[in-house]
C-alpha angles and dihedrals in degrees: 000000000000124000094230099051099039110111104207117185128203113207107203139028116227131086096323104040104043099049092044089054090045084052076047118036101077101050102036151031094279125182113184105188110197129173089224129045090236146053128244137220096206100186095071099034073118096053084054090052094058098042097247085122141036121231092248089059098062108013110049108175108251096249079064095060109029125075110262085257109058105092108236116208125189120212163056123306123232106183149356113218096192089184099048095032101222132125124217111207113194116264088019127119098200131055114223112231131206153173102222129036124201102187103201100154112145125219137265136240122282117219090174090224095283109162111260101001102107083050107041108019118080112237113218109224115086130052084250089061097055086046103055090043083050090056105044081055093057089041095050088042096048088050096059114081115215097244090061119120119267091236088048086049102056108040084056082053108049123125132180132197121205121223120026085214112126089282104046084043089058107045087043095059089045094056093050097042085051103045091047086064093052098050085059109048082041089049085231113188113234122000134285120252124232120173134185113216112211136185096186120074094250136025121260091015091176086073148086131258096247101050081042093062091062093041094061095038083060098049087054088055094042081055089228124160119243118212120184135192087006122137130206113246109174134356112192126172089278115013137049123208116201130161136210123184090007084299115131126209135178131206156185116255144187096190154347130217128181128215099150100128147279141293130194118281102258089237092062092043084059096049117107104234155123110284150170126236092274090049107253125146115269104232134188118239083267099058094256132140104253091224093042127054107195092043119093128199128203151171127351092006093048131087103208106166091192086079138092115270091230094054086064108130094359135136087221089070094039081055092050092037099053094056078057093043090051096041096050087038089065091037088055092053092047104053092249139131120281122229130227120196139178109247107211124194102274086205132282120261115189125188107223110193117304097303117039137036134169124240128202115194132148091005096300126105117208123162147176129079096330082048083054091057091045088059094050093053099044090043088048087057093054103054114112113263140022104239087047095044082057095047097050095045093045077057103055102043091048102035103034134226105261118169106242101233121229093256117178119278116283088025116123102256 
């Protein structure tokens, strides 16, 4: 198989696909196929609700990013043929065939079956998401006049968060950072209420001690409500219902978010291979299918045991993984020996509100206003290319990093 005729497609545009296709693009017949016409730089689509940052910044549309030849196709696979080596996307004709498959579809989000939550709760991957949550913020803020009760005002403006994992922690803190401020530019009577639902016993449980300390410090100075071992119930247009100690409540609520973990993408539930117990795809050292030779697996939908605990299900191991995927990818088509590698825990980096994050690194956790610039710079470093990672820091240093307030509805924001 020869590398210029080798037609090699990447089936899914975050973390692992996109930096393996940009190893890739400019050396061999490369398809990326996304659902979206962008990429996204999930750890600061926090950052994006609050403002702090622009949509440019985090999410580049893929033909910015990816050299002129590699083929860029936008939509939604249907199904995956391994023996005949073709792909169906939905509203298209053709299938597209290859040679090599890198699998890097990420998961989905899990709403465990609990009545009413896929209808009525907001998800937290994707920019639409942040906006819509942006906007129901500005709408539940616009509808309270400022001579209600403080009690009025804040049942009408009560929101929960699903999961205190790092991603329900740090939407949490943005909310109520961000509806403090409003209550103040809009002279609100009272506080808003923003609350994290958790079935575990502690928040961010795939941490350490040291980087928990300042996340819960954080969550004391966000003023949000922390709810453990609590389990979600119900979630209709207008209430939630949770219980603790087989105790149900139910209450108003503004919104719901849900950031309460991951399932497997349902193509890759369909696909007929080897796979564990939680129904990842079983990988060789080399990230490759154990039944098929010239397909790869990585990130959220691979089970690769020669990695850190804690980089489970992050974008931090997609990121390591794809430089392995492209370089045994080329090593495939050329006849040469394929690579293995350890993957280690590069440091954690939280957003804690807007203006503080914590910020492990070398062992060692510090966190507040200088741990919120840290972020920004390792997270500048990290973007995808080199001429956007310019752009976007030139951006923020000169532009700043301001957190947009939730002004009322048909004011400039």
């Amino acid at each position: 198989m020869t590398n210029t005729k080798a037609r090699v497609v990447i089936v899914g545009g975050g973390f692992g696909g996109l930096f393996t296709a940009l190893e890739l693009g400019h050396t061999h017949d490369v398809t990326i196929i996304s659902d979206d016409d962008h990429f996204l730089f999930t750890p600061m689509l926090y950052e994006y609700l609050s403002g702090e940052v622009e949509q440019w910044h985090i999410a580049p549309r893929y033909k910015e990013l990816l050299d002129a030849e590699v083929r860029i196709v936008t939509g939604v696979v249907g199904a995956i043929d391994l023996e005949a080596q073709t792909i169906s996307v939905n509203g298209r004709d053709d299938s597209l065939k290859y040679d090599v498959l890198v699998l890097a579809l990420g998961g989905v989000t899990n709403f465990a079956g609990v009545e009413g939550a896929a209808e009525h709760a907001i998800p937290f991957r994707k920019i639409s998401h942040a906006d819509e949550l942006r906007a129901r913020m500005v709408a539940a803020l616009d509808h309270v006049p400022p001579d209600l009760p403080p009690q009025d005002t804040q049942r009408a403006l009560t929101f929960a968060v699903v999961g205190a994992g790092a991603s329900g922690v740090e939407l949490s803190t943005k909310m109520a950072d961000l509806l403090r401020d409003a209550f103040k530019r809009r002279a609100l009577r009272g506080e808003p209420r923003v609350m994290v639902i958790e079935m575990g016993d502690k928040v961010v449980p795939g941490m350490g001690t040291d980087i928990r300390e300042f996340v819960e410090d954080a969550l004391r100075q966000s003023h949000v409500e922390v709810h453990t071992l609590t389990r979600v119930v119900r979630v209709t247009e207008t209430a939630l219902v949770f219980e603790h100690n087989n105790q149900q409540t139910e209450i108003e609520i503004a919104a719901v978010v849900w950031a309460g973990g991951v399932r497997m993408n349902p193509l890759i539930e369909n696909l007929a291979v080897d796979k564990n117990k939680r129904g990842l795809i079983l990988v060789n050292p080399s990230l490759q299918l154990v039944a098929h030779e010239n397909v790869f697996a990585l990130g959220d939908l691979a089970f690769y045991p020669d990695a850190a605990p804690t980089l489970a299900g992050t974008a931090q191991l997609a990121l390591q993984q794809a430089s392995l995927v492209a370089g045994n990818v080329k090593a495939f088509l050329a006849g040469e020996e394929l690579h293995s590698k350890h993957f280690e825990e590069l440091g954690e980096a939280v957003s804690l509100g807007t203006e503080r994050a914590a910020v492990l690194a070398g062992g060692k956790a510090f966190g507040g206003p200088l741990a919120r610039q840290a972020r920004f710079a390792l997270y500048t470093a990290r973007l995808p290319t080199w001429h956007h990672r310019l752009r976007v820091g030139a951006s923020w240093f000169f532009d700043g990093t301001t957190p947009r307030p939730l002004l009322p509805l048909g004011i400039n924001r």
